[in-house]
Chimera marker file (.cmm) of the C-alpha trace (Angstrom):
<marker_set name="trace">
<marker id="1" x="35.367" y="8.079" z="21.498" r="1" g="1" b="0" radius="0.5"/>
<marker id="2" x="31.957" y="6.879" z="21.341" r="1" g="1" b="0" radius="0.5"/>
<marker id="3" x="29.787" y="8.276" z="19.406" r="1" g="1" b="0" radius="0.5"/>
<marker id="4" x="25.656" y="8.549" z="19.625" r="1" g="1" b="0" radius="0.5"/>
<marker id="5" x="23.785" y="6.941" z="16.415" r="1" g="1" b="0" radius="0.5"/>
<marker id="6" x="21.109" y="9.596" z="16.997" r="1" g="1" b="0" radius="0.5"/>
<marker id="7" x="23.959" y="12.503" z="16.748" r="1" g="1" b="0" radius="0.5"/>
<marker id="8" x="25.590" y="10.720" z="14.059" r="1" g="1" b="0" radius="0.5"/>
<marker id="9" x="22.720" y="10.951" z="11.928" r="1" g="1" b="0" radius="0.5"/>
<marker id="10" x="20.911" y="14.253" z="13.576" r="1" g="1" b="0" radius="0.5"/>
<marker id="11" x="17.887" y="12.871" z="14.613" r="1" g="1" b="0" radius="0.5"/>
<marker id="12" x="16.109" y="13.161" z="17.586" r="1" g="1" b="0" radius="0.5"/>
<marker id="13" x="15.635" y="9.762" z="20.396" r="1" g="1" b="0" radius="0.5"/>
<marker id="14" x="12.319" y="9.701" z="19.684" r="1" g="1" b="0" radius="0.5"/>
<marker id="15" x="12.845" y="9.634" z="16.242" r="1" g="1" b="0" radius="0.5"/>
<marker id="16" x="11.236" y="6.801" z="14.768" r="1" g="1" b="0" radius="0.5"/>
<marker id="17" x="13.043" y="3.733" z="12.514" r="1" g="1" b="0" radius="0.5"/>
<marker id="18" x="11.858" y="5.598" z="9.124" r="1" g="1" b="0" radius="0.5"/>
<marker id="19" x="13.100" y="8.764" z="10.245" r="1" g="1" b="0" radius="0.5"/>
<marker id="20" x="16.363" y="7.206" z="11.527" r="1" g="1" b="0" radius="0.5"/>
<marker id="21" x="16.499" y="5.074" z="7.374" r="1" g="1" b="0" radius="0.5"/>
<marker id="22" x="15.931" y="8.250" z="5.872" r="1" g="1" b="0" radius="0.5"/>
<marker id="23" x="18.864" y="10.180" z="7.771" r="1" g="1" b="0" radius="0.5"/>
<marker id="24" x="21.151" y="7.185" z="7.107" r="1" g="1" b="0" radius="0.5"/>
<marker id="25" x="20.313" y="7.318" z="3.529" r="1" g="1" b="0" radius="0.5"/>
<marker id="26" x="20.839" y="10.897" z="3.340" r="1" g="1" b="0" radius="0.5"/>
<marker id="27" x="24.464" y="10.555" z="5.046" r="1" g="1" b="0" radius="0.5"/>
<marker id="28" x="25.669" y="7.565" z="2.550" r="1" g="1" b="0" radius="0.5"/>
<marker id="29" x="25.036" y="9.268" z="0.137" r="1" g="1" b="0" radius="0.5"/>
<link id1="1" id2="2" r="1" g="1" b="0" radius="0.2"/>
<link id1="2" id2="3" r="1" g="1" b="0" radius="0.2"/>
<link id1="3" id2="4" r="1" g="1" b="0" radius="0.2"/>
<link id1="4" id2="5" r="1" g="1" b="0" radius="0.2"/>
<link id1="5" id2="6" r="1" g="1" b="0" radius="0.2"/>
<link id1="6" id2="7" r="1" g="1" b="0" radius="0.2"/>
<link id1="7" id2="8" r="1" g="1" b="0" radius="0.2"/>
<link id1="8" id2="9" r="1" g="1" b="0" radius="0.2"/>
<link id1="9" id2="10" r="1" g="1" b="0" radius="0.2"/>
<link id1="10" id2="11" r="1" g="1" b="0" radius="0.2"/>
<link id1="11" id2="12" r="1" g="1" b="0" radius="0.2"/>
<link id1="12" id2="13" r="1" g="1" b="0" radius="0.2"/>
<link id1="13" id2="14" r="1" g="1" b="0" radius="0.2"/>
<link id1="14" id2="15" r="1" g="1" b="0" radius="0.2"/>
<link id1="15" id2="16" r="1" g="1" b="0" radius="0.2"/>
<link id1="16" id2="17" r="1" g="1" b="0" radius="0.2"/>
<link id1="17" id2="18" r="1" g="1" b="0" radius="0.2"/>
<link id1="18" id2="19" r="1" g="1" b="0" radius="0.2"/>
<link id1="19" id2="20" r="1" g="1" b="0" radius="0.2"/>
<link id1="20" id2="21" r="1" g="1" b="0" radius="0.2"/>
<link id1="21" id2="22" r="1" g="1" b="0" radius="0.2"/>
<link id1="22" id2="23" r="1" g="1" b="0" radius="0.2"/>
<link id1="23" id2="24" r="1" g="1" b="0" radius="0.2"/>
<link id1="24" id2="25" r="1" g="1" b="0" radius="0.2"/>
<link id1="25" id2="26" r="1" g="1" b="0" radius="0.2"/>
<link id1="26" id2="27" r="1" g="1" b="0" radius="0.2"/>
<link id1="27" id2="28" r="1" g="1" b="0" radius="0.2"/>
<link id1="28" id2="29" r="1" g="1" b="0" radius="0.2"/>
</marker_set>
């Protein structure tokens, strides 16, 4: 099962790399 980085985190594609850091941080929390 492969999952999608973007769904993972619950951003948007054409979220940018910030965005994308900030949702990462907020999910290792």
């Amino acid at each position: 099962m492969k999952r999608d980085i973007y769904e993972v985190l619950g951003v948007e594609k054409t979220a940018d790399e910030q965005e994308i850091k900030k949702a990462y941080r907020k999910l290792a929390r």
